[in-house]
N, C-alpha and C positions, 0 to 999 in steps of 0.2 A: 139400722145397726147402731147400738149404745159406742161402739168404737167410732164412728164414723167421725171424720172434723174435730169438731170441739163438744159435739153431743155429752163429756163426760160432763161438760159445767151446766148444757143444756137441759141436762136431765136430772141435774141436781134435786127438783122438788118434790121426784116420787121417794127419798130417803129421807125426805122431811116430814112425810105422810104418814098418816098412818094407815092400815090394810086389813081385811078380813077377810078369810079365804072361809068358804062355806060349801054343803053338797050337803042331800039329803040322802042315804039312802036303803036299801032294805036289807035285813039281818039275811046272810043266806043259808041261814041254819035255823034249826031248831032251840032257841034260848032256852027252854025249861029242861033242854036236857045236859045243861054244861057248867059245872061246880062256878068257874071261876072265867072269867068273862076279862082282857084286857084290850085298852086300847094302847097300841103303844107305837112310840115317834122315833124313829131311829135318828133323826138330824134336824130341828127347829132353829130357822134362824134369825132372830133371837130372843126377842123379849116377846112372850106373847099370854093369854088367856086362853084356857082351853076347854069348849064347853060343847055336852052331849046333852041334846032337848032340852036346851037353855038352862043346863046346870053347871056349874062351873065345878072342873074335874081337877084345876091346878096352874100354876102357871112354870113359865121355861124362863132362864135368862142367861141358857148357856148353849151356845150353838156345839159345842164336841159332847156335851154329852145324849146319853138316848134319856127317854122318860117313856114310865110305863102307867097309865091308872086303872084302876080296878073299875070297872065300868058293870059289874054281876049284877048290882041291884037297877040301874038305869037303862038297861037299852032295852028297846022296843023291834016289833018285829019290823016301824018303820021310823031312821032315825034321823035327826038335824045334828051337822057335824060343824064346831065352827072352830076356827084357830084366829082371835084378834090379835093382832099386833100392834107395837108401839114402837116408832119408828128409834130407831137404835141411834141417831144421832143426837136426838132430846134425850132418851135416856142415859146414853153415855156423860151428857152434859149434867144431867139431874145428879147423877152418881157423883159426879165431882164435887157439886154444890153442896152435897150433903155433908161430903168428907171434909168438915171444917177445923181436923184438931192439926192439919199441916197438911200442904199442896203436893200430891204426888204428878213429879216432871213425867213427861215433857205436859207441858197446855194444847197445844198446838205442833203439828206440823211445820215445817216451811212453807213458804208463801207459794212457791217455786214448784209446789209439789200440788196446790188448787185442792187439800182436802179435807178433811171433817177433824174436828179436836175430843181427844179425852179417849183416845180409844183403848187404854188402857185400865181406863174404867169399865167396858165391858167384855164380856167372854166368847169375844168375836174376833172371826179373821180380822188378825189386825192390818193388814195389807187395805182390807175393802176399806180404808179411809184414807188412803192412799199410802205412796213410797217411792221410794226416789225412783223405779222403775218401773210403777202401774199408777191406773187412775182410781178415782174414789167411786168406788159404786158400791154404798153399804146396803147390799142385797136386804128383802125380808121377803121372807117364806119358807116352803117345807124343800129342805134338800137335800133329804133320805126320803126312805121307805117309811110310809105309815101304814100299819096292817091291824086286825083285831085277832086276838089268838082266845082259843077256847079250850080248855082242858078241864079235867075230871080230877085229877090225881097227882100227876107232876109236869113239870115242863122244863124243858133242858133250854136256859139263857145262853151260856158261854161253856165253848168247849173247847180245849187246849192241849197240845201236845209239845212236850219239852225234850228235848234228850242229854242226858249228863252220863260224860265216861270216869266210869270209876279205876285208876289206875292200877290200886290195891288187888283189884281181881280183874283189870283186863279187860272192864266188860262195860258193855251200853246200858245204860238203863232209862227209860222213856216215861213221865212223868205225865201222867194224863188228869186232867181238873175239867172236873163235871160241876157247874154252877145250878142251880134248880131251883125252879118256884114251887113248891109243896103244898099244896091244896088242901091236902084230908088235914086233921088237925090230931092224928096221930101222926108216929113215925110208920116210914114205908120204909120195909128188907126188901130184899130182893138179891140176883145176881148180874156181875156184869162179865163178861167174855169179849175180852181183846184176842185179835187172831191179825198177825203179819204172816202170811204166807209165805211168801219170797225167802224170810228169815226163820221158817219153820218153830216162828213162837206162837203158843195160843197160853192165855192163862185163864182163870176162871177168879172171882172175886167176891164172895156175900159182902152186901153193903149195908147200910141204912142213912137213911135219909130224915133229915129231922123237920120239922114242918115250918112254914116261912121259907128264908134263904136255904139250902139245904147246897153244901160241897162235898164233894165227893174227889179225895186223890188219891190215885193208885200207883204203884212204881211197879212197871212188868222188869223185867229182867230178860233181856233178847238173850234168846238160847246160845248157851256159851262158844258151841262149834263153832254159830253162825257170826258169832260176835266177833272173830278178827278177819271175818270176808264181807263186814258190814262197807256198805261203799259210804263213804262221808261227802256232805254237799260240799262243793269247791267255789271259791270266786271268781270269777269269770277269767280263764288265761291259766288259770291255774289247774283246772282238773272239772269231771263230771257233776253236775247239779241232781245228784239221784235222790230221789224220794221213794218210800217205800208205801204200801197203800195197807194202811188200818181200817179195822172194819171192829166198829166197838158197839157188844149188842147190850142194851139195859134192858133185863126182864124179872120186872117189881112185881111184888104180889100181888098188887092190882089187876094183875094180867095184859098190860099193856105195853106192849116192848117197843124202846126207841134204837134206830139202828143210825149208827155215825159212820158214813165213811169220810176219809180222809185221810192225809199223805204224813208219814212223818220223814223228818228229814235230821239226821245224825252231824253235829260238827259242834266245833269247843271254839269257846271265843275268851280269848285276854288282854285285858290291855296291860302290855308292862311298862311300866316305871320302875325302875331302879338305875340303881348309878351306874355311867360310862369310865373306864377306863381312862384315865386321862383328861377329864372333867368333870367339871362340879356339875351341881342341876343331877336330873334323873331321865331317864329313854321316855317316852312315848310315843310306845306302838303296835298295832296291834297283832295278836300272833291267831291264828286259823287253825286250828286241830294240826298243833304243837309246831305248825309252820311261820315265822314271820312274812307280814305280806304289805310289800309298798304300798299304799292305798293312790289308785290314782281314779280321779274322776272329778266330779263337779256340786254345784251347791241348786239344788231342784226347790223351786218357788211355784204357788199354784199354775196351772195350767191356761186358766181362766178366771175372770172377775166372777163370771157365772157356773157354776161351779154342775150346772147339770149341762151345761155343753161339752164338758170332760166324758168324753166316752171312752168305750175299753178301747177302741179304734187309737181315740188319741192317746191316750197313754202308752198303748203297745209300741205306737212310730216314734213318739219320744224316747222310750226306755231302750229300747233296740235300736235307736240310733246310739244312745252312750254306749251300748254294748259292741258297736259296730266301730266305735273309736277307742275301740279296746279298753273303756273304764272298767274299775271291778266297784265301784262306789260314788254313790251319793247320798247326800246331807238332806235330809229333810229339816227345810228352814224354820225356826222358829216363830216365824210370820205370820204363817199363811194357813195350811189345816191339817190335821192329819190326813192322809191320804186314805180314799177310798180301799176296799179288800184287793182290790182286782189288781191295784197299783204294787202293792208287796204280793200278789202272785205271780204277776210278772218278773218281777225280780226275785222269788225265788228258783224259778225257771231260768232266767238267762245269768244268774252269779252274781246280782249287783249287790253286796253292803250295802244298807242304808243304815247311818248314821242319824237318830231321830233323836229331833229334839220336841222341846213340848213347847207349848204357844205362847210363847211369852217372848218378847224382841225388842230392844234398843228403846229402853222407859225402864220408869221402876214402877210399883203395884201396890194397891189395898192390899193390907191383910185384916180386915174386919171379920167375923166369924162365919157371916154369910156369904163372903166373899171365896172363904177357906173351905167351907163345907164345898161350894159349887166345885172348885180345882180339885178337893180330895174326889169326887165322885167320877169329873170327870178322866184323873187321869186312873184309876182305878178302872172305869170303864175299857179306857183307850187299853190299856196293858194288857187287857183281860183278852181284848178282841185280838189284838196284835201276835201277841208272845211266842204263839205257833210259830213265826217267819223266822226259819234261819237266817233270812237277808239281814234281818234289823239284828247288828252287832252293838248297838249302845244306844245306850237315852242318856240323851244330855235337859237339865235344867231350863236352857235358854239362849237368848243368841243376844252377847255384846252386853250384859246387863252386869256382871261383875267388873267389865270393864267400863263401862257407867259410872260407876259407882267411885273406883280406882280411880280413873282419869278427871271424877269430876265435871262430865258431857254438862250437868244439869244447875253450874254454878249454885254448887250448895255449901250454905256458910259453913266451916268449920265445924261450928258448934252443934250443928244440927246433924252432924253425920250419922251419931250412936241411931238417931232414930230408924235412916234409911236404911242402916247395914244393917240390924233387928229384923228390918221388914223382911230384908235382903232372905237372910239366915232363915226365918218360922216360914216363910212363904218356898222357898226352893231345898230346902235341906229338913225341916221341922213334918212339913208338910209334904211336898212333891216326892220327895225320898224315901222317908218314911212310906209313903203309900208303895211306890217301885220295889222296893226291898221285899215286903211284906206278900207283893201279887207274883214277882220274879226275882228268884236267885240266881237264871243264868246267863244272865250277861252286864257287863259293867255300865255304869252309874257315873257320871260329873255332873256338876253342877251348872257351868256355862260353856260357853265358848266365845271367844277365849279364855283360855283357864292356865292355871299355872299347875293340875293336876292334885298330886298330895301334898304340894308347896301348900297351892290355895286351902287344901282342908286342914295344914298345918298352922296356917295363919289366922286361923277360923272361918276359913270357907272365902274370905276375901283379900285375894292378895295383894300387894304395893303395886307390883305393876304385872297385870295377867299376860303383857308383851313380850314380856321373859323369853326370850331364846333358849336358854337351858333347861328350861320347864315347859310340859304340855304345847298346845297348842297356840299358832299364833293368827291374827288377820291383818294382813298386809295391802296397803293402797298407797298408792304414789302419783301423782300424775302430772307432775311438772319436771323431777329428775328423768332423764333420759332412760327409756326404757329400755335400750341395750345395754345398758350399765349395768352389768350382773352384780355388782359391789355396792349398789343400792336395797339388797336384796336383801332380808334378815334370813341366818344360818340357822334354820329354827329345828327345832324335834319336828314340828309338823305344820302345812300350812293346812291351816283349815279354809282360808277365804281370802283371794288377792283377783287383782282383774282389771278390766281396761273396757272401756264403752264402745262399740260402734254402732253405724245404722245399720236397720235391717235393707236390704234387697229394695230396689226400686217395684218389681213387681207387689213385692207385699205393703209398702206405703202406699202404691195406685188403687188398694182397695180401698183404702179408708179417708181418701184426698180429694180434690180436683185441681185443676192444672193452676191457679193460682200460688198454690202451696207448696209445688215443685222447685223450691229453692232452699239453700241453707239458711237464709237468714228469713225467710217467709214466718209468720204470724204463726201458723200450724207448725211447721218445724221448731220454732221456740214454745209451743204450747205443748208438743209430744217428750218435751228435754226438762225431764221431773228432778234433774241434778242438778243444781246450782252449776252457772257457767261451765256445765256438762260439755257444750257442742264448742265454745272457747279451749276446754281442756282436749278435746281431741285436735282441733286445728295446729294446739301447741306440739302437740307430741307428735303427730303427723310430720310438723315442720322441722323436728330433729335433724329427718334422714330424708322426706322429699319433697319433690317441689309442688306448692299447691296447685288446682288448678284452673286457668287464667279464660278458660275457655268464652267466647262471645256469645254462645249460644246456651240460654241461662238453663235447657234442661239436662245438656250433654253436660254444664259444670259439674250442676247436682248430680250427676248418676255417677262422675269423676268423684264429688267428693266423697259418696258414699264409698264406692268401690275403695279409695283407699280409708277411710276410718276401718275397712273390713281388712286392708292389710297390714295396715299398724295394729291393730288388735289382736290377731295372730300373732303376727311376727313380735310382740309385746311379750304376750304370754307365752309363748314359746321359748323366749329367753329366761324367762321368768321360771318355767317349770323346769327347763334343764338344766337350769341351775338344782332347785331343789334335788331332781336326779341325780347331778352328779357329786352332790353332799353327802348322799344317802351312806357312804363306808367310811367317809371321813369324817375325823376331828380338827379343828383349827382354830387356836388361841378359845378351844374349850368350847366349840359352836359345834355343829353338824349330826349326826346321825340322823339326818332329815327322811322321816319314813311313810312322808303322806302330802302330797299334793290335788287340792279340791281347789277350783278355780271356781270363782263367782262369774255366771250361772251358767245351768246351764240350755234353761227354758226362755221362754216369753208369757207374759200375763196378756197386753196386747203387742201392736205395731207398730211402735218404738225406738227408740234409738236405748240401748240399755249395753249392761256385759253381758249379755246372752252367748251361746254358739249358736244355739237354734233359734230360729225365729217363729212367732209365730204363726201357726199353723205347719210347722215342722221343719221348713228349707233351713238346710245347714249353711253356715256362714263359714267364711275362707277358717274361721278359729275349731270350725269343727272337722274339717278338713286336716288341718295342722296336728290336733288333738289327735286323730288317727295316729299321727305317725309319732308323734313328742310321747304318747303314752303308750308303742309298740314296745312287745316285750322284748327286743333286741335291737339296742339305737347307741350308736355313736355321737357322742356331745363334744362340741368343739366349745372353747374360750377360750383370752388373750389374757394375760396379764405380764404386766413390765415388759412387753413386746415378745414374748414369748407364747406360741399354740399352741396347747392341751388339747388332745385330744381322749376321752375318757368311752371307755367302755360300759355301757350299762343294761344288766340284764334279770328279766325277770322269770328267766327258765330255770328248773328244777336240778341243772347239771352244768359243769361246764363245758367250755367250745374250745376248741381251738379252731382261730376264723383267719380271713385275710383281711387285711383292712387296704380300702384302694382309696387311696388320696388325688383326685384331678384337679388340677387347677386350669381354672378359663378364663382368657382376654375377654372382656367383656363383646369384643369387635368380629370374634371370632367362634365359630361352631366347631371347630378342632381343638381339643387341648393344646395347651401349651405345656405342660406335663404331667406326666401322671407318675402315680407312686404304689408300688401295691409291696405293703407289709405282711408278710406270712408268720404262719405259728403266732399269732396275737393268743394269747388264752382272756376268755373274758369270761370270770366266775361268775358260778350260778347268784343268780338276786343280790347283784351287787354291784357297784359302779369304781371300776377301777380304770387307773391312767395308761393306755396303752401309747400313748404315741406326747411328743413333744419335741418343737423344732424352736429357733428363733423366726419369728417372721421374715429378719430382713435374711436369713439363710436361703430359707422358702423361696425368697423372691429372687434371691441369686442363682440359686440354681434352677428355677424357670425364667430364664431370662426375657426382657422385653416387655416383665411385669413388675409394673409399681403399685401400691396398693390401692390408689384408683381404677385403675386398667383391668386387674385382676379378680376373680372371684374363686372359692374354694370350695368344693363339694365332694364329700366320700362317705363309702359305705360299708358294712361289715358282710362279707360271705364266707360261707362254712360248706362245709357236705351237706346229700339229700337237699339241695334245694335250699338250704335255709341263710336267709337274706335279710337283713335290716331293711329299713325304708333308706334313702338317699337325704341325706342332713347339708344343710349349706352353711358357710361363716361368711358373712360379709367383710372386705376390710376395709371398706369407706364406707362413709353415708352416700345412698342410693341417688340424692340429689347431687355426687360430686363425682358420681360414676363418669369413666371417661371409654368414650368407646361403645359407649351403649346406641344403637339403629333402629329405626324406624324400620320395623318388623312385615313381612304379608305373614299374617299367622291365619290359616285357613280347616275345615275342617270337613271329613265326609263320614257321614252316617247310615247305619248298616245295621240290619234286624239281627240275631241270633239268639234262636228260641225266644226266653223272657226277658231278655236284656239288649240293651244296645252300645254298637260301637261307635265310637265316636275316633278316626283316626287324624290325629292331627300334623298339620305341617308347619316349619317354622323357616325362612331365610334368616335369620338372624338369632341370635340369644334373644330369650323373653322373659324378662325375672315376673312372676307374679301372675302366671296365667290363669284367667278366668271361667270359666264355662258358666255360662246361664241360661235356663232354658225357659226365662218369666214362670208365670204360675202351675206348667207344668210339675206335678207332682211327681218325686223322686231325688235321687241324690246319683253323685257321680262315684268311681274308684277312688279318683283323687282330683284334686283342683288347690287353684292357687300357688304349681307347683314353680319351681324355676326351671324352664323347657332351653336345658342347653345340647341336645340332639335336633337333627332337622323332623324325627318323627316322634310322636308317643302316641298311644295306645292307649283310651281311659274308656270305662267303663260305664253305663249309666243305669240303677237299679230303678224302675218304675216303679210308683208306689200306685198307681193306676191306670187302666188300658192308655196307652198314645198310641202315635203312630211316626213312620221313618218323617213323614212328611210335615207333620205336627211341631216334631222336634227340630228338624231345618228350619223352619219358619219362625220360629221361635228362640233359635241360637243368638246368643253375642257370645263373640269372644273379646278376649279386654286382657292386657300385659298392662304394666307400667306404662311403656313407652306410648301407648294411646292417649293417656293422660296428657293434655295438652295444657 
């Protein structure tokens, strides 16, 4: 296995190589009877020669784009197929050498990071040469589809379905783009017949097709009845993801008809900016078929270094787990690639936004002409295949390169600036936008991220500082202030990227280790930690609030230390997000209307120590756990300031409540409250976060007597009618390390079939803050974990994600609180 140990430095010399992929083999068709003959590459990666019976047909040097060549006069009924490559890490290096009128930053990676330089000289994942959170495996080969197509007449490339509601009349209308290769070297008429059933429209269209590239747009007009019982796709939490099913038939003169099915899917997407009341800056956020919608979810980085181990399998468990933690969105990162079809089908089916950016991340770029033509192609390409997904609500530029540029990452003199902001501007606004603009009108366009919004395109596209809190978007990291410290926290329009590292699960480290390695400070554990003084930054922050641990037995240390970097990492971003939550209605000294929080990340590339929630191979970490309930559409947020407790109501339902809010406070010593409080008639307005409740603390403690803010802890929730419940939220009021009263727990559990799931009922003598369940490589995920278990029983749940058994899963349980932590 490439992940195994250190194999990533091991294997370094086949990226150094070069490669030829070859197969001979026979035409399964008739060649004399087919006008136009192509071979064509949907994914090359990346620099390569490409020859049929030793002729040379063209060559590649852009892995997003596809390439097609005309193979009509060359192929035989028996053929030699070759694809040579040149290994992308000399080339990336050559590309640089050439560019000698000025150095574009970065040269190199960090050292820390063990990976290949210049990779911003080629038009490759730039992850594969590594990243502060994966290894360098600058793949080469074929990783798409390579097919040969034969037509006569025409052939339909890219086919796209848009819908725009026209307010003026009320009505949907559905923008369908037919792209075509045209073979005869006349124009072909002919007609085309769109029919939605569901929506009782059919329309009929004469076309003509002009020979070469040939497009074709049609605008149907869904029948007016049906047009205000059109159901619109929702984001996940929000409403139905309904698609309606098209069937679009082309029948040209030729006599050869091409029949399209496919889904279209209705909904409006904006981003607004304009000014807030009561502050300078402008809103960003974005609004859902005329609804504003909090964006909550996480920042998606490839799956894998190898990019054909990503199967629909995997994609489906990872996307359906964010959908399972209640996210409506993710960020397709600038990094890494655009995602396969399968991955925006998925998310047009389960609600998730994706926010896409295009491949370009944290460096600046050539813009030489060759370089410009390859980006013009492929993002013209990318748009073309994509556009169809209602998921995808915005394409952005890039990730962190305006901020580059602003901040100055890449110590660039003064004087030299006009050149890079030039680049800056013809390469993501000249170029990259222009191309967007031109392939799609319906959904909005920035330039980076972070971005200061129409600030930055009022400054000329680069603004002073893209960190702006009153503007656009921000990315936020800290890791030495205290991460309960909500007042470290920027009050931003939107977080697009903040986050906090832990290890993955000791099961998913024992695939890729041997028992040498099994320590924090071990050779492998400083080889898997691709952040600078990464695993130093977690011991600090850990050491905030608990006590490390001391243990003699060096593997029961490590599984302690992992177990809590997985609780501070939570418990971190947790603070962090309900913060952004509870900014979401307010303003303050001209900060808040915070309308979107995306945590960094929310995958694994491998088995790692990273900000992940998920690890890989799927297992959710205590932060995906947490994530469930921080991004529940109905959660009670507690903070302290000047000794006073806020408690805030925040909600992402369509209406409002009037709920009860029950405030318990508990002796850490004790499984009984020391009191409780239950506030009635709370109203908490629909998608909004307002202050229901505020006490002083030391009030709170007086009237639960016999607690001081050591001794005590605080936990409450919001309940309404029909059943409808918040998840249980807790505030701590000491650091965990200074807790008083906390016991050495028997926390026990027994396990029980029902149907497809299992029960898992647990017991506790004592409070147990931070309870664990693990079921090692057992595949699956639990109700909940990581919770704080102040009842002597709970009740959790465990979804398998493949057959086990009662027996399987006992044998393979730890449980793990705080107080195990030795």
């Amino acid at each position: 296995d490439p992940y195994y140990r250190f194999n990533d430095v091991i294997y370094r010399w086949i990226s150094l190589d070069n490669w030829t992929y070859s197969r001979t083999f026979k035409t399964p068709f008739d060649i004399r009877k087919w006008q136009k003959v192509n071979l064509v590459f949907e994914g090359v990666d990346t620099v390569a020669q490409i020859l049929i019976n030793n002729m040379t047909l063209g060559t590649t040097d852009n892995m997003f784009n596809r390439y097609s060549f005309d193979i009509t006069s060359m192929i035989k009924e028996v053929n030699f197929v070759e694809v040579r490559f040149l290994s992308a890490v000399s080339y990336a290096a050559e590309q640089s050498r050439c560019h000698k009128a000025y150095s574009v930053p970065p040269a190199c990676p960090p050292p820390v990071q063990k990976g290949e330089c210049h990779a911003n000289f080629i038009r490759k994942e730039q992850c594969s040469f590594s990243w502060d959170w994966g290894p360098s495996f600058p793949t080469q080969g074929i990783w798409k589809d390579v097919r040969i197509e034969a037509y006569n007449h025409y052939h339909l490339i890219y086919f796209s379905l848009t819908s725009f509601f026209v307010k003026s009349a009320q009505q949907w209308n559905l923008e369908i783009e037919s792209i075509f290769d045209v073979a005869s070297s006349k124009p072909i008429a002919g007609l085309v017949t769109v029919n939605i059933p569901k929506l009782q429209t059919q329309q009929t269209f004469s076309v003509k097709l002009q020979p070469g590239e040939g497009s074709i747009v049609l605008l149907v007009n869904i029948n007016k009845v049906r047009s205000s019982t059109v159901e619109a796709w929702w984001p996940n939490g929000h409403g139905k993801q309904t698609g309606y099913n098209v069937t679009t038939t082309f029948i040209m003169e030729a006599g050869y008809q091409i029949e399209k099915f496919s889904k279209a899917y209705f909904r409006t997407v904006e981003l607004v900016q304009e000014p807030i009341p009561g502050s300078p800056g402008l809103s960003f956020y974005f609004r859902i078929n005329g609804r504003p919608i909090f964006i909550k979810g996480s920042n998606w980085i490839p799956a894998d270094s190898f990019q054909d181990r990503v199967t629909y399998d995997t994609l489906w468990l990872l996307l359906k787990s964010a959908a399972d933690a209640n996210m409506n969105a993710l960020r397709v990162w600038g990094g890494g690639v655009y995602e396969q079809d399968e991955f925006y089908d998925i998310c047009d089916e389960l609600g998730i936004m994706i926010w896409q950016d295009f491949m370009f991340a944290c460096a600046l770029y050539p813009t030489d002409q060759n370089y410009l033509e390859s980006v013009r192609a492929e993002v013209s390409h990318q748009v073309r295949r994509l556009k169809s997904h209602p998921s995808i609500i915005l394409w952005s530029g890039n990730n962190e390169n305006e901020a580059a540029i602003a901040s100055n990452w890449f110590s660039i003199p003064y004087a030299d600036r006009e050149v890079y902001i030039k680049d800056y501007v013809t390469l993501y606004v000249k170029n990259i936008r222009e191309v967007v603009l031109t392939e799609d009108e319906s959904r909005p366009f920035i330039a980076s991220s972070p971005t200061n919004g129409l600030e930055s395109v009022k400054e000329g596209w680069l603004s002073q500082n893209p960190y702006d809190t009153r503007y656009g978007d921000t990315h936020f990291y800290d890791y030495s202030n205290d991460c309960w410290n909500w007042t470290v926290y920027p009050k931003t329009r939107f977080a697009s990227e903040y986050g906090f590292q832990s290890w993955p699960s000791f099961s998913t480290i024992e695939k890729v280790s041997s028992t040498e390695d099994w320590s924090y400070t071990s050779n492998f554990s400083l080889h898997r930690q691709h952040h600078e003084n990464g695993n130093d930054q977690m011991l600090q922050q850990i050491g905030h609030h608990f006590k490390l641990p001391q243990s003699i037995d060096p593997i029961k240390k490590f599984k302690d230390m992992i177990y809590l970097t997985q609780v501070m990492q939570a418990q971190c971003i947790k603070t962090e997000t309900e913060f952004y939550h509870f900014s979401r209605s307010e303003i303050v000294k001209g900060e808040g209307h915070t309308m979107g929080a995306l945590y960094w990340q929310l995958n694994d590339i491998w088995q790692a120590p990273s900000w992940a929630s998920l690890e890989y191979g799927g297992k959710w970490k205590l932060l995906h756990y947490f994530a469930q309930n921080f991004f529940a559409p109905l959660l009670p947020v507690a903070y302290e300031d000047k000794g006073m407790l806020y408690i805030y109501g925040v909600s992402d339902l369509h209406v409002d409540h009037k709920l009860t809010l029950r405030v318990i406070v508990h002796a850490w010593s004790s499984l009984e409250p020391v009191c409780t409080l239950a506030k009635d008639g709370v109203t908490v307005k629909a998608q909004s976060a307002v202050p229901i409740y505020k006490e002083s603390i030391n009030d709170l403690l007086e009237r639960c007597r016999n607690c001081s803010r050591k001794s005590c802890v605080i936990t409450f929730c919001l309940v309404g009618e029909g059943g409808l419940q918040s998840p249980t939220n807790h505030h701590f009021l000491s650091s965990l390390k200074d807790a008083v009263g906390l016991e050495k727990t028997q926390l026990t559990a027994s396990v029980s079939q029902q149907d497809d799931i299992y029960i898992f009922v647990l017991q506790t003598t004592a409070i147990a803050p931070f309870v664990s369940l693990d079921v090692g490589s057992i595949k699956g995920r639990f109700s909940d974990n990581g919770f704080l278990m102040t009842e002597k029983k709970k009740v959790v749940a465990f979804y398998p994600w493949e057959p086990t058994s009662v027996e399987e899963l006992e044998k393979s349980l730890t449980l793990t609180s705080l107080v195990d932590v030795v």
